[in-house]
C-alpha positions as a Markdown table, in Angstrom:
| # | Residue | x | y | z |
|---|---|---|---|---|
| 1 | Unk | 2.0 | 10.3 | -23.4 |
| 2 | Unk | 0.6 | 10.2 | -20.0 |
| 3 | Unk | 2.2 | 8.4 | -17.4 |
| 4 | Unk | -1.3 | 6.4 | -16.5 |
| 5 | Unk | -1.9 | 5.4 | -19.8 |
| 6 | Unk | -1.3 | 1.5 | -18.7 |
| 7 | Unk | -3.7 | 2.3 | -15.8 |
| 8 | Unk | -6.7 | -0.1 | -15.3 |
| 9 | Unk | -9.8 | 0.4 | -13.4 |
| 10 | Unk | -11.3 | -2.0 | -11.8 |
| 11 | Unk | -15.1 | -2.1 | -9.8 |
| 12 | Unk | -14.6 | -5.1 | -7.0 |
| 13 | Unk | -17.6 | -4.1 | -5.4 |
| 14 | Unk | -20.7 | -1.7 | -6.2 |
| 15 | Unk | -19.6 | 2.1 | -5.9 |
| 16 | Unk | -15.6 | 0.8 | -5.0 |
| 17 | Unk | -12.7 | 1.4 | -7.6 |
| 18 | Unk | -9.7 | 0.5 | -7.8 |
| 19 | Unk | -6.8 | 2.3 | -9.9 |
| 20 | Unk | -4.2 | -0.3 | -10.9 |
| 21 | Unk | -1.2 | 0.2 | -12.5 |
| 22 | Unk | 1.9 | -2.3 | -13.1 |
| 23 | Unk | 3.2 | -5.5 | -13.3 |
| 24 | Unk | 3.6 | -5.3 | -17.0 |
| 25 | Unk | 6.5 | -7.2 | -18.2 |
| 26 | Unk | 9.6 | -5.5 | -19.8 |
| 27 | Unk | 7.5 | -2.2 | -19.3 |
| 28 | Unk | 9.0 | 1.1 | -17.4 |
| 29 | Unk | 7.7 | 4.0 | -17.2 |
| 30 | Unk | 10.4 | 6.5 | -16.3 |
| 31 | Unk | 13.9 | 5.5 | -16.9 |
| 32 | Unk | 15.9 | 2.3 | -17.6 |
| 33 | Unk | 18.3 | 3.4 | -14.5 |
| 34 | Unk | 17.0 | 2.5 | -10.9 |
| 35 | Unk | 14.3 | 4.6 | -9.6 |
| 36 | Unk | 11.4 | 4.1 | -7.3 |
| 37 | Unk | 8.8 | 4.1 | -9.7 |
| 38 | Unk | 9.5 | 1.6 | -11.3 |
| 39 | Unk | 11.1 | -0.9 | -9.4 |
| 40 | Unk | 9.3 | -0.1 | -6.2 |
| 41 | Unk | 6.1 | 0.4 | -7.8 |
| 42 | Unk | 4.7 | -0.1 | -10.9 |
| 43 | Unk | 6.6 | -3.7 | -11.7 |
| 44 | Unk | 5.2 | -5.1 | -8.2 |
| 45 | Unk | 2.3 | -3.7 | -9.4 |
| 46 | Unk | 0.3 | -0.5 | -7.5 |
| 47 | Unk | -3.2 | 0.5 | -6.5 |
| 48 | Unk | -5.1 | 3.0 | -5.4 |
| 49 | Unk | -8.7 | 3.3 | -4.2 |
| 50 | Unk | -12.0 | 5.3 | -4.3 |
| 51 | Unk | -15.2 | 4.6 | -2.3 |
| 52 | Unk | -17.7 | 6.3 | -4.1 |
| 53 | Unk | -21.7 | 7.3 | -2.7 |
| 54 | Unk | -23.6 | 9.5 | -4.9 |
| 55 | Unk | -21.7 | 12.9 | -5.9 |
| 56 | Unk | -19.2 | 12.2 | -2.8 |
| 57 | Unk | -15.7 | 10.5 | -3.2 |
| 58 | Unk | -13.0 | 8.9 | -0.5 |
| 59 | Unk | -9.4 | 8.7 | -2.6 |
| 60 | Unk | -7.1 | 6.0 | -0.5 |
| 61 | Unk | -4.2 | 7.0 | -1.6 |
| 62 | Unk | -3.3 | 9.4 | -4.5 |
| 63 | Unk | -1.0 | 7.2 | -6.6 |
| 64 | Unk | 2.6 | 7.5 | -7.9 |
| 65 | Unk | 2.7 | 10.8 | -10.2 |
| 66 | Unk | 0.5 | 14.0 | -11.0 |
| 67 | Unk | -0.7 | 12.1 | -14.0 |
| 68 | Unk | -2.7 | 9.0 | -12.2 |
| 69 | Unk | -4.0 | 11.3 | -9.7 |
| 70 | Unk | -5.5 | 13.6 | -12.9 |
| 71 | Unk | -6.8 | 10.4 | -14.0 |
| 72 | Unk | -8.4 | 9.1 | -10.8 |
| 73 | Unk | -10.2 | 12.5 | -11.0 |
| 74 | Unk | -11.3 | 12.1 | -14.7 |
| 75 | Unk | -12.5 | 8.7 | -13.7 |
| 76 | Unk | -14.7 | 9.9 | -10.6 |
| 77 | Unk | -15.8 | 13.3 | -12.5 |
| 78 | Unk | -17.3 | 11.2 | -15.2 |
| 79 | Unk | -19.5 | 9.0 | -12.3 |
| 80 | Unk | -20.4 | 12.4 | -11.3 |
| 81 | Unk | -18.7 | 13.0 | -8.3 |
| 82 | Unk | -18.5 | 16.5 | -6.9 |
| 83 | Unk | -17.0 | 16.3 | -3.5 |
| 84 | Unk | -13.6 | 14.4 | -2.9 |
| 85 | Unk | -11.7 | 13.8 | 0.5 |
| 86 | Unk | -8.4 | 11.7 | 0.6 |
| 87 | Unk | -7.0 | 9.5 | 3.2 |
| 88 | Unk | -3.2 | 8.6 | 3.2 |
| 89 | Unk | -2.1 | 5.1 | 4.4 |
| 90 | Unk | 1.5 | 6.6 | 4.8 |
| 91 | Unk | 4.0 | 8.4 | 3.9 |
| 92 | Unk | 6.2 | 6.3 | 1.0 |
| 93 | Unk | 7.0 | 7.9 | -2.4 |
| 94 | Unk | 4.5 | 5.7 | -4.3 |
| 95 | Unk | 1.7 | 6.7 | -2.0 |
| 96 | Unk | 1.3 | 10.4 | -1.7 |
| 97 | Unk | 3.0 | 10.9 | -5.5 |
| 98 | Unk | -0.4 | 12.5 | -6.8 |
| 99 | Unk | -1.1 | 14.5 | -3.8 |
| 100 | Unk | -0.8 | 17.5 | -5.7 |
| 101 | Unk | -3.6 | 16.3 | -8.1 |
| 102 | Unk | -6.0 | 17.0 | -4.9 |
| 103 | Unk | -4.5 | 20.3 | -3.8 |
| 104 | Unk | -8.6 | 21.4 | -3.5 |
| 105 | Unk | -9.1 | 18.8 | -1.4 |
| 106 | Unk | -8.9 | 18.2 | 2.3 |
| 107 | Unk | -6.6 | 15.5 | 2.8 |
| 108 | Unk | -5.9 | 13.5 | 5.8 |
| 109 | Unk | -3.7 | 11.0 | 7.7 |
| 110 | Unk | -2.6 | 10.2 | 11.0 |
| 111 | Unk | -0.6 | 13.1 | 12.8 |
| 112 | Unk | 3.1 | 10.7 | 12.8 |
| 113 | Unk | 2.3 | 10.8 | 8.6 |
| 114 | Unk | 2.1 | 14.4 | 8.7 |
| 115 | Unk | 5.4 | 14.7 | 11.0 |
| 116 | Unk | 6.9 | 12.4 | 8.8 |
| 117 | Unk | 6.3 | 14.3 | 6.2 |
| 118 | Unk | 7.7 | 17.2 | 7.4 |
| 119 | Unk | 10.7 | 15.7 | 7.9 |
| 120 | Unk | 11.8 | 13.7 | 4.8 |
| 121 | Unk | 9.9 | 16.6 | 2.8 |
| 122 | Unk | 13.3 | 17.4 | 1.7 |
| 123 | Unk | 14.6 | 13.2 | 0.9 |
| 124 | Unk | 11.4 | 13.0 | -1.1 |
| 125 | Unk | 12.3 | 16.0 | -3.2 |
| 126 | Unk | 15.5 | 14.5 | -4.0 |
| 127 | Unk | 13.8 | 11.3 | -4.8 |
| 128 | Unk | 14.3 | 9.6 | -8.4 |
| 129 | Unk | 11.9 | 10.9 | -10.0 |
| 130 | Unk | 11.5 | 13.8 | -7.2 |
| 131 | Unk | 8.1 | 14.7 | -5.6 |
| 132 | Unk | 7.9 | 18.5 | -5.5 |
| 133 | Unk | 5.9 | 19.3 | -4.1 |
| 134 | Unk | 4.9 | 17.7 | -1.2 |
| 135 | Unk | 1.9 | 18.3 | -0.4 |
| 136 | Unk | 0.6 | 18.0 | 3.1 |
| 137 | Unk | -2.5 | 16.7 | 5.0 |
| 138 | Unk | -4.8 | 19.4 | 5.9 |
| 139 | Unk | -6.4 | 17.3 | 9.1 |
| 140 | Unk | -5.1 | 14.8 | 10.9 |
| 141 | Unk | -6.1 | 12.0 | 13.4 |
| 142 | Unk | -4.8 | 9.7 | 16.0 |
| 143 | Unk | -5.5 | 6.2 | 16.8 |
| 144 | Unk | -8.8 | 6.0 | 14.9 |
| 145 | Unk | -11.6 | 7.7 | 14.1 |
| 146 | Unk | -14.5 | 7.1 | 11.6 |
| 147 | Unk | -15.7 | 9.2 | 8.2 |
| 148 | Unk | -19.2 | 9.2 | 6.4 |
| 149 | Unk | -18.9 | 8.7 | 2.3 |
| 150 | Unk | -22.7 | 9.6 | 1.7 |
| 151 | Unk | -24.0 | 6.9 | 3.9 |
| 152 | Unk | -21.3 | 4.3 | 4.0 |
| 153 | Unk | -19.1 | 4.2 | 7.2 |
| 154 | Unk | -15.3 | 3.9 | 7.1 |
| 155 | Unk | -13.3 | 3.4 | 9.9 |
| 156 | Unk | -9.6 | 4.7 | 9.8 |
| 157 | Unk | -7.4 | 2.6 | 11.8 |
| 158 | Unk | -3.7 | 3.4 | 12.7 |
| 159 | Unk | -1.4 | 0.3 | 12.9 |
| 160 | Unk | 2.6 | 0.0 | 13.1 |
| 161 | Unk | 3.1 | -2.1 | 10.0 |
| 162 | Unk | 5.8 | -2.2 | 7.2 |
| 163 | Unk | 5.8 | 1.9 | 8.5 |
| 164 | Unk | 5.0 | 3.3 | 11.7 |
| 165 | Unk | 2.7 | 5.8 | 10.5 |
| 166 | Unk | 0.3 | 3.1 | 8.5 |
| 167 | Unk | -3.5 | 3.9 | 8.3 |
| 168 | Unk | -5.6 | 1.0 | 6.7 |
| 169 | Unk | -9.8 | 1.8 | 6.3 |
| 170 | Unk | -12.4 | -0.7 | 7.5 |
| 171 | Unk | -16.0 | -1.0 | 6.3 |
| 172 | Unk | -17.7 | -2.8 | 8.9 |
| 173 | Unk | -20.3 | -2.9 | 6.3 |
| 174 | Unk | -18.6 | -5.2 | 4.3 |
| 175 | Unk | -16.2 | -6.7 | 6.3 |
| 176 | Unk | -13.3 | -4.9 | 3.5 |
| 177 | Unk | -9.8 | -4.2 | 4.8 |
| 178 | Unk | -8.3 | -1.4 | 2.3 |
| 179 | Unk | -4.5 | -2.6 | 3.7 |
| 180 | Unk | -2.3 | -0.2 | 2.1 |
| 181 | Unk | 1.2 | -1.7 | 2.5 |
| 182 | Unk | 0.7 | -3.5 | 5.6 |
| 183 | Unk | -0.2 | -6.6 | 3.9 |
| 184 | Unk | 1.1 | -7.7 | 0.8 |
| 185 | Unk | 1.4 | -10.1 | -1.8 |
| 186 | Unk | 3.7 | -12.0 | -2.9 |
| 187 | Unk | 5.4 | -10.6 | 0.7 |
| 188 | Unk | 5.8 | -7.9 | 2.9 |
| 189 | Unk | 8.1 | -5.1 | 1.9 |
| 190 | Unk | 10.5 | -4.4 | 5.3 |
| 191 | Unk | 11.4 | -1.1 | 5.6 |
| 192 | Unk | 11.6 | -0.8 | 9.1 |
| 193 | Unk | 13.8 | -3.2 | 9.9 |
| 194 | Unk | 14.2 | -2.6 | 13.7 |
| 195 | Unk | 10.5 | -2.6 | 14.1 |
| 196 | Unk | 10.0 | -5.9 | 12.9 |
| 197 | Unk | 9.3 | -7.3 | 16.5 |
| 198 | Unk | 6.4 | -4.8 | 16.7 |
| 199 | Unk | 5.2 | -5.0 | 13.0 |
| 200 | Unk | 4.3 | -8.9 | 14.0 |
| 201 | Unk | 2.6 | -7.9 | 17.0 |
| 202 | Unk | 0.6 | -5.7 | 15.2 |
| 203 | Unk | -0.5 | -8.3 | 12.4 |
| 204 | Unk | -1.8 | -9.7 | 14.9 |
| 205 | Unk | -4.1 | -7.2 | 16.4 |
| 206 | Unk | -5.0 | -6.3 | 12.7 |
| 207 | Unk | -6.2 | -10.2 | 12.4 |
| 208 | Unk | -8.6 | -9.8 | 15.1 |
| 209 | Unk | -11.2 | -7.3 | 13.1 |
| 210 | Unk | -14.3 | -8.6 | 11.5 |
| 211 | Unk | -12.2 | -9.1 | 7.9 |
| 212 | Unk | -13.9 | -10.7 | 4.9 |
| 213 | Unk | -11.5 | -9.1 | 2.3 |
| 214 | Unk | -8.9 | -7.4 | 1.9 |
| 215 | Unk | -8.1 | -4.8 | -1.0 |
| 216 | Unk | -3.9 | -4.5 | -0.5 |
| 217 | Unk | -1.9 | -1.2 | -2.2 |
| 218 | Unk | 0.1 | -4.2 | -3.9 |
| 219 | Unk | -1.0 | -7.5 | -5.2 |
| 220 | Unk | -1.8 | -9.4 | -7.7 |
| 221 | Unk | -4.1 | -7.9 | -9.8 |
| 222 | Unk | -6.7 | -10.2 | -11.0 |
| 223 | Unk | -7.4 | -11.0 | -7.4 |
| 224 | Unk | -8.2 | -7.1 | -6.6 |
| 225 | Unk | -10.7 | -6.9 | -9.4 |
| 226 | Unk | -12.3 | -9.9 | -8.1 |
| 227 | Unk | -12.6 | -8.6 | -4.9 |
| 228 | Unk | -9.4 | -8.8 | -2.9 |
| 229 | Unk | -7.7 | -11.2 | -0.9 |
| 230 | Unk | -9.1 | -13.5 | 2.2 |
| 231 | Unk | -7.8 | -13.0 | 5.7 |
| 232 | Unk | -5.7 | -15.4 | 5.5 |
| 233 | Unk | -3.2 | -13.3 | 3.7 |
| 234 | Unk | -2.5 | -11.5 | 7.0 |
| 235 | Unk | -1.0 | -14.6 | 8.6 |
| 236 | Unk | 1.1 | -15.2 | 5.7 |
| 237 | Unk | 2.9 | -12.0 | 6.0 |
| 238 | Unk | 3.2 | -12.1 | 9.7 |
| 239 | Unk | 4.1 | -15.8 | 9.0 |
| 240 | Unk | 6.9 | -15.0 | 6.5 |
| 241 | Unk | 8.6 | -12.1 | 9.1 |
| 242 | Unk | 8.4 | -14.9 | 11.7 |
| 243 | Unk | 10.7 | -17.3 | 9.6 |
| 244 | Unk | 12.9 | -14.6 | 8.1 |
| 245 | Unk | 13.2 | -13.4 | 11.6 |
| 246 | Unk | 14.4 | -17.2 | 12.9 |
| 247 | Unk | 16.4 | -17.7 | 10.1 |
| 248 | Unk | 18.4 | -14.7 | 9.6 |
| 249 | Unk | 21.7 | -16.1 | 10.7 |
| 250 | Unk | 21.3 | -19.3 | 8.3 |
| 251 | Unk | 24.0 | -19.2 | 5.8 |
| 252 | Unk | 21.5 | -21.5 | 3.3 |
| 253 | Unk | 19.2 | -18.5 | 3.5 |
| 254 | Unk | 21.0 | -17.0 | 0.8 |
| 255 | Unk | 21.1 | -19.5 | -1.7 |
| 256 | Unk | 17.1 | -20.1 | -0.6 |
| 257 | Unk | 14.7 | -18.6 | -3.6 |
| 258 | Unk | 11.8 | -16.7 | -2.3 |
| 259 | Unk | 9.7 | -19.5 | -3.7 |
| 260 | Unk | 10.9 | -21.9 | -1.6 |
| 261 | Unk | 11.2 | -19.6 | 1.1 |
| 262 | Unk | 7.4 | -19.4 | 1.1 |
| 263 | Unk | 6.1 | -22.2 | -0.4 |
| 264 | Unk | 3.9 | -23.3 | 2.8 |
| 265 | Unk | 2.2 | -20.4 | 1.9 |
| 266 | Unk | 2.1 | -21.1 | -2.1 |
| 267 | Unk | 0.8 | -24.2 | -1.3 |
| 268 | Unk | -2.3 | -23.2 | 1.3 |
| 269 | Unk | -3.2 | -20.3 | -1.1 |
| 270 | Unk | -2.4 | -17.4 | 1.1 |
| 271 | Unk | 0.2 | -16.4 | -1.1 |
| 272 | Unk | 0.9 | -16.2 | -4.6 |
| 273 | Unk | 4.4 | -15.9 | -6.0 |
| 274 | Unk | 5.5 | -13.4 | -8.4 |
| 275 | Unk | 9.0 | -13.4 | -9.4 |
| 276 | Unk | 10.2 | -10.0 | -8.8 |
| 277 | Unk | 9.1 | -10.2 | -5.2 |
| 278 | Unk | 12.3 | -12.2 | -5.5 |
| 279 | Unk | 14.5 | -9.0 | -5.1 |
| 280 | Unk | 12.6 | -7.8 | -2.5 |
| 281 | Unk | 13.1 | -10.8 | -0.6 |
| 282 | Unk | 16.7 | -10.3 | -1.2 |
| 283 | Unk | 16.7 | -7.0 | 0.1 |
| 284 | Unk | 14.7 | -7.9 | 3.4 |
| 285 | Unk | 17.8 | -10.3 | 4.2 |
| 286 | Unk | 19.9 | -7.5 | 3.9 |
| 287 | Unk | 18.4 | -4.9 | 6.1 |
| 288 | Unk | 17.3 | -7.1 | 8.5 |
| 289 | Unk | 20.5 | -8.5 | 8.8 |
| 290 | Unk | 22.1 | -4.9 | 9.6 |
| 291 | Unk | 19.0 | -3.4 | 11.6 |
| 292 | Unk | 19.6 | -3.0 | 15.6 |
| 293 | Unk | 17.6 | -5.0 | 18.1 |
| 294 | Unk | 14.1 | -3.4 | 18.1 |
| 295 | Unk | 13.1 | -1.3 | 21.0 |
């Protein structure tokens, strides 16, 4: 059996899909043991994107194995799409799994992705399960810079957020934020502990585009098919690194759930809790309790 065969599709707006897969309960998809697949990915629950204009195709992100990716392209094939570019918002396991489902395609990120790349290409080999290849960008960009999908405009926008290398797209059109994994929902996910000082800074920056919605990599996923998330949901993850931040030190932190952690935010609506963003809270307390003063 395919490994997308729980994927749903999902049309928030005219001509923009999203590929959702996840947050089904006692469901795994490639081992019982701990892997990143399922326990980073697909029981948080994981999208991916297309922006779609006539016979041409943006992919945001090629999903988390070979077999998503062959369905994305099944999916857009059938609309009658002809020409496909993809954008990476970074460089994570779940993100750039199904790169080698658009090995025909020009693919592009921001030049630290590509680096990045380069370096762990070897870690994310000997990832469980492994991605082999890994397939590379074939342009890259710094900063920003802006792309045509038939007569739509999408602006690609670099920020340092949850990863240094993050690029989220913009349609001024539209005022719709794809966020990759710089926002999220229930929380953020820290893996760059040290930087934490810098991802809040940058939150901030990111609140002062033109947002409407906002179309997050992981969420819930009722609220992506009706059209994503207000911007209110990037002052609750800058909100919730704030108070984790303050609060590090606190003993009672430990015994704290993650509903209670967050329940200003439960109760204003710019977050909703989902119980196995539990462990991930857990795990921010750890490494941000062992990460060095940021630079």
């Amino acid at each position: 059996m395919s490994l997308a065969a729980t994927m749903r599709i999902h049309e928030p707006y005219p001509g923009i899909f999203a590929y959702y897969d996840g947050r089904i309960a006692g469901k795994r998809l490639h081992s019982a043991e701990p892997n990143w697949l399922d326990d980073g990915a697909y029981s948080l629950g994981v999208a991916s994107f297309a922006i779609v204009s006539g016979a041409q195709a943006l992919v945001y992100d090629t999903h988390i194995s070979f077999d998503h990716a062959a369905a994305i392209r099944a999916h857009l094939k059938s609309l009658g799409v002809t020409s496909i570019q993809v954008v990476m918002s970074h460089w994570h396991t779940d993100h750039v799994a199904g790169n080698a489902g658009f090995l025909d395609c020009p693919i592009l990120s921001n030049r630290l992705t590509k680096d990045t790349l380069i370096e762990k290409r070897k870690v994310l080999a000997a990832k469980n399960p492994p991605i082999n290849p890994v397939v590379m960008p074939t342009e890259t960009f710094e900063g920003e810079t802006v792309l045509h999908v038939g007569d739509i405009e999408v602006q690609l926008l670099q920020f340092d957020i949850h990863s240094a290398d993050g690029t989220v797209l913009f349609l001024p059109s539209l005022g719709l934020l794809f966020a990759g994994d710089t926002l999220e929902d229930s929380v953020t996910y820290i893996s760059e502990p040290e930087h934490v000082a810098r991802h809040i800074v940058e939150l901030d920056r990111l609140a002062t585009l033109p947002i409407r919605r906002i179309l997050p990599n992981h969420g819930a996923e009722e609220v992506i098919a009706a059209g994503g998330y207000p911007p209110s949901l990037i002052a609750s993850n800058r909100d919730y690194l704030i108070r984790l931040t303050a609060r590090i030190n606190d003993p009672s932190l430990d015994s704290e759930s993650l509903e209670s952690f967050i329940a200003p935010e439960i109760a204003n609506g710019s977050a909703l809790y989902f119980a196995p963003y539990e462990e991930v809270h857990r795990q921010n307390i750890v490494v941000l309790r062992g990460a060095p003063a940021d630079e």
